[in-house]
FIGUTOR-969579 format. One record per atom (N, C-alpha, C): residue number from 1; residue in one letter; atom name; y, z, x. Coordinates in steps of 0.02 Angstrom, whole numbers, padded with zeros to 5 digits, always signed. Atoms other than C-alpha are relative to their C-alpha. Layout:
// residues N
NUM/A/CA/Y/Z/X .
...
// end
This chain:
// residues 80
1/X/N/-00020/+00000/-00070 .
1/X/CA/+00857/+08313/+03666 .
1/X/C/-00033/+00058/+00036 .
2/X/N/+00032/-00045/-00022 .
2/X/CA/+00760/+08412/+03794 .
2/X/C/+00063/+00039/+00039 .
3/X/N/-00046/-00046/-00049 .
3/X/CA/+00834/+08560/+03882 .
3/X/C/-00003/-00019/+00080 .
4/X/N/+00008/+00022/-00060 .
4/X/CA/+00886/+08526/+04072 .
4/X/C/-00035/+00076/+00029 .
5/X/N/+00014/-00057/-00043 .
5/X/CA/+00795/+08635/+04191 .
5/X/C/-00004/-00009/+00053 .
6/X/N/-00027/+00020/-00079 .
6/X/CA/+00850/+08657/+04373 .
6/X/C/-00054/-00030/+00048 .
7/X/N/+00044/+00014/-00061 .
7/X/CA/+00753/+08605/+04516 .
7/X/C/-00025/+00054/+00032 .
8/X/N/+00009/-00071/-00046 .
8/X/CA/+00674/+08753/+04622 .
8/X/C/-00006/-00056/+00069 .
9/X/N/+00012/+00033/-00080 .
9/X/CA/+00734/+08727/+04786 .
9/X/C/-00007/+00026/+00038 .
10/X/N/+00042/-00014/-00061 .
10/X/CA/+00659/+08734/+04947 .
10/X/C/-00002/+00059/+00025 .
11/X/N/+00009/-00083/-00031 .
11/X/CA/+00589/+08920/+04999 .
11/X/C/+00047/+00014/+00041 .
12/X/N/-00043/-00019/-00075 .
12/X/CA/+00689/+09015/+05123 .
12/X/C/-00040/-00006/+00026 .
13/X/N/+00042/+00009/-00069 .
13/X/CA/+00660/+08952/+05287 .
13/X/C/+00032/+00038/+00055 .
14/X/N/-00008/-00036/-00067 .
14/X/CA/+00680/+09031/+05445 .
14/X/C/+00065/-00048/+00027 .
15/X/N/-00051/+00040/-00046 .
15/X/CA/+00816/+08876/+05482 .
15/X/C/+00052/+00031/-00051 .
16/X/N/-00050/-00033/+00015 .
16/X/CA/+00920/+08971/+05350 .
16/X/C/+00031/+00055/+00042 .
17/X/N/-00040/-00087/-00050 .
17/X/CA/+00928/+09136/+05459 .
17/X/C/+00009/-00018/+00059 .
18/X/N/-00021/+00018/-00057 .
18/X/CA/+00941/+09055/+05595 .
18/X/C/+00068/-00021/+00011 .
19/X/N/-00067/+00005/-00004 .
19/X/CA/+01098/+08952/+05551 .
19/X/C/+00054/+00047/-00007 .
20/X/N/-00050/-00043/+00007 .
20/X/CA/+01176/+09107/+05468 .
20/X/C/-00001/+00056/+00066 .
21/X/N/-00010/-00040/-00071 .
21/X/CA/+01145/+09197/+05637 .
21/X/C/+00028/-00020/+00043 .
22/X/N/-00044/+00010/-00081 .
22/X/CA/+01208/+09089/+05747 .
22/X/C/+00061/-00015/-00007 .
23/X/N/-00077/-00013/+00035 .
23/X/CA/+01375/+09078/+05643 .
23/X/C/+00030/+00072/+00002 .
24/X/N/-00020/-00077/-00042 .
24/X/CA/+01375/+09264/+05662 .
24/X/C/+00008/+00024/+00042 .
25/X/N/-00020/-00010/-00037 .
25/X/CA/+01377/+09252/+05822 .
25/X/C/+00038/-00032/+00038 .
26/X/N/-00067/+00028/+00002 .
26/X/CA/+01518/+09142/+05824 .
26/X/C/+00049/+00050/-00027 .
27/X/N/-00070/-00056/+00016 .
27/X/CA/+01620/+09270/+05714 .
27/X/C/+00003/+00049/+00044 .
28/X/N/-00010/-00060/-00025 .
28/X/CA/+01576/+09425/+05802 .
28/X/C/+00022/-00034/+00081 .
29/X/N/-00029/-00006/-00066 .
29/X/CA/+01617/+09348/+05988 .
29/X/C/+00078/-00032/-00020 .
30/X/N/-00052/+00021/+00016 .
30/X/CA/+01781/+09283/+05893 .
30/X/C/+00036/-00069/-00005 .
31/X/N/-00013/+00072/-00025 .
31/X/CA/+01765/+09100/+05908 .
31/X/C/+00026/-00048/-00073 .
32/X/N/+00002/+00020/+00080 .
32/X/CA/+01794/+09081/+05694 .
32/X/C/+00057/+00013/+00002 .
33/X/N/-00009/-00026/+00017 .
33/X/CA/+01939/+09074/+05644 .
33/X/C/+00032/-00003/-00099 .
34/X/N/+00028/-00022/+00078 .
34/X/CA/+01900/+09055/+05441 .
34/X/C/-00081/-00035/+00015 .
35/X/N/+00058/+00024/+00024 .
35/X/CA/+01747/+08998/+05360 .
35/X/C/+00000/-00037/-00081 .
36/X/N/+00022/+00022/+00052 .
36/X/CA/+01663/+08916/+05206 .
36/X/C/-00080/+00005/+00017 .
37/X/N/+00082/+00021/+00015 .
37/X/CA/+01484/+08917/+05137 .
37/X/C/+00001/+00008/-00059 .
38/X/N/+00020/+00000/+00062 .
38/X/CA/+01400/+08870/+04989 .
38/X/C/-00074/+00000/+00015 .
39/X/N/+00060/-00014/+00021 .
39/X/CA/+01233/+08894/+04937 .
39/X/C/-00059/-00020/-00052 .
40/X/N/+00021/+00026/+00078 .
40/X/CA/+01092/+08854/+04789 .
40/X/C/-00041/+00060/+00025 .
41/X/N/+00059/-00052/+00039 .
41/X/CA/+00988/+09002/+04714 .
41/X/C/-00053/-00021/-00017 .
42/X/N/+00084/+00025/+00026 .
42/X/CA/+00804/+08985/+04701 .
42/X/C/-00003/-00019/-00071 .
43/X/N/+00019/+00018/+00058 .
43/X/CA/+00845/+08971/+04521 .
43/X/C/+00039/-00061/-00026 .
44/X/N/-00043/+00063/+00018 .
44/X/CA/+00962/+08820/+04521 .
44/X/C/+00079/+00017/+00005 .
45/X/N/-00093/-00020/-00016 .
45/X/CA/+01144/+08914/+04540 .
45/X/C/-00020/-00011/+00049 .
46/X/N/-00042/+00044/-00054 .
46/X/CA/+01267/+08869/+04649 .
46/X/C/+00038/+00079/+00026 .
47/X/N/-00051/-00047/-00028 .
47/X/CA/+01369/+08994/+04757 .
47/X/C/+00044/-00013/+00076 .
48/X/N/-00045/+00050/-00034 .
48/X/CA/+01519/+08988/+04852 .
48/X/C/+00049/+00058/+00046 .
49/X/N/-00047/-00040/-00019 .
49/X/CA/+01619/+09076/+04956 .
49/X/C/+00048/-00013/+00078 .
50/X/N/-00038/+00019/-00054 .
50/X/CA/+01753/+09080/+05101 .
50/X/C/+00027/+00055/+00023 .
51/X/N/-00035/-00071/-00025 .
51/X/CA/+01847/+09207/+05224 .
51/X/C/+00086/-00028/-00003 .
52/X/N/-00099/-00004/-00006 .
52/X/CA/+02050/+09210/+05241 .
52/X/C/+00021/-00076/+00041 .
53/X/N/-00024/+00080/-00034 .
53/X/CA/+02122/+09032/+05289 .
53/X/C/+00031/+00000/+00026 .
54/X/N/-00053/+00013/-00047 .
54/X/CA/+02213/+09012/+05426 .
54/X/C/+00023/-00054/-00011 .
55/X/N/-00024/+00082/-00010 .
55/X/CA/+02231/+08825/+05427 .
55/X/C/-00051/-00029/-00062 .
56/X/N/+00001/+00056/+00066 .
56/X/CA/+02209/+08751/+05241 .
56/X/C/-00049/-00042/+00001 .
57/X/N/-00012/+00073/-00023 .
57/X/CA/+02210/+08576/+05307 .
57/X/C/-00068/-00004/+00053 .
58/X/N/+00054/+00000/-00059 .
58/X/CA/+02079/+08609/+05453 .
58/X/C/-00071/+00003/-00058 .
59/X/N/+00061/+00006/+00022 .
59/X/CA/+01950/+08691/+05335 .
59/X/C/-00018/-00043/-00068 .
60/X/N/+00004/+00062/+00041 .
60/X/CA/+01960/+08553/+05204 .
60/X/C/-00028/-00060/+00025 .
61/X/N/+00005/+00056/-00024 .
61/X/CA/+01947/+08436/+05324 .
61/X/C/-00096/+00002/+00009 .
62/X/N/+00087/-00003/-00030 .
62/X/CA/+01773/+08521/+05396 .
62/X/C/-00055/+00001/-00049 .
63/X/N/+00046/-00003/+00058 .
63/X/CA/+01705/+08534/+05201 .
63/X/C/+00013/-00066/-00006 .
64/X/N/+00019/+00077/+00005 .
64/X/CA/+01738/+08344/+05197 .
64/X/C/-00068/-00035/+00026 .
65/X/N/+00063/+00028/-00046 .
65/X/CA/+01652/+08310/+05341 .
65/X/C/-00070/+00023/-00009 .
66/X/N/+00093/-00033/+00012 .
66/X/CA/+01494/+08428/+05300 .
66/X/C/-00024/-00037/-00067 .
67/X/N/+00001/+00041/+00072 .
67/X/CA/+01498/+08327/+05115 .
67/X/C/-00022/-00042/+00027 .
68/X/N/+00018/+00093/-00008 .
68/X/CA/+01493/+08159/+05210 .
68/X/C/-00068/+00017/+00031 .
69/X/N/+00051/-00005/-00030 .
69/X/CA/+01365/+08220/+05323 .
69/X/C/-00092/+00022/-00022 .
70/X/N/+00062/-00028/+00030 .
70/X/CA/+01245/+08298/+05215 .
70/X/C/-00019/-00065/-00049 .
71/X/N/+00026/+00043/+00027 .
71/X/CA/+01260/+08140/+05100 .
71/X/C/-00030/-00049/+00049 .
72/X/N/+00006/+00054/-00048 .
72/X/CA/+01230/+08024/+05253 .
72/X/C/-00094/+00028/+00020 .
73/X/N/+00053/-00032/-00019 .
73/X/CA/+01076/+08130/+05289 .
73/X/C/-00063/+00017/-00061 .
74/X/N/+00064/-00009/+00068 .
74/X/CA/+00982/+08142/+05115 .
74/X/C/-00025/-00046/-00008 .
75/X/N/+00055/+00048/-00003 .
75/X/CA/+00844/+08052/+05079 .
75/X/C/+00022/-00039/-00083 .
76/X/N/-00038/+00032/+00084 .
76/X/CA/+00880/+07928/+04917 .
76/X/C/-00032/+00045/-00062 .
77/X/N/+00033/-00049/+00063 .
77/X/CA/+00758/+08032/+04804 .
77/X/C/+00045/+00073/-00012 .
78/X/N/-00047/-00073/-00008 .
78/X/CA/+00888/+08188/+04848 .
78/X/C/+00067/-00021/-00019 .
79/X/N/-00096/+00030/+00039 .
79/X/CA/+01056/+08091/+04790 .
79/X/C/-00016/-00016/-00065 .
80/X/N/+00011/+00006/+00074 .
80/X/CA/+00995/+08068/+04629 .
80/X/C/-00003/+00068/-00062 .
// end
């Protein structure tokens, strides 16, 4: 059996710092109030993290919806 080895995925792009900037400037004018993000590591990890939950139920709902949306949006060679 061969060993699995991750995928290397896609360089940092400039649409990464961009999104995480313009989410920062959602927190800092106070318009957040939790978060979620996850991530993949150039080397195939996964990372994950979240701020203080106000509403459970809300940010569950909005990691659903970013799930459906990101599957609705991959190309078939990327769901596999």
């Amino acid at each position: 059996m061969s060993d699995l080895v991750p995928l290397d995925p896609r360089p940092l792009g400039e649409d990464i710092v961009a999104l995480l900037e313009e989410w920062l400037d959602h927190a800092r004018a106070g318009k957040l109030s939790s978060i979620a993000i996850a991530g993949v590591f150039r080397d195939g990890n996964t990372g994950r993290a979240w701020s203080e939950l106000h509403s459970i139920s809300a940010q569950i709902g909005a990691i659903a919806l970013m799930q459906a949306d990101i599957i609705a949006t991959a190309t078939p060679l990327e769901r596999t």
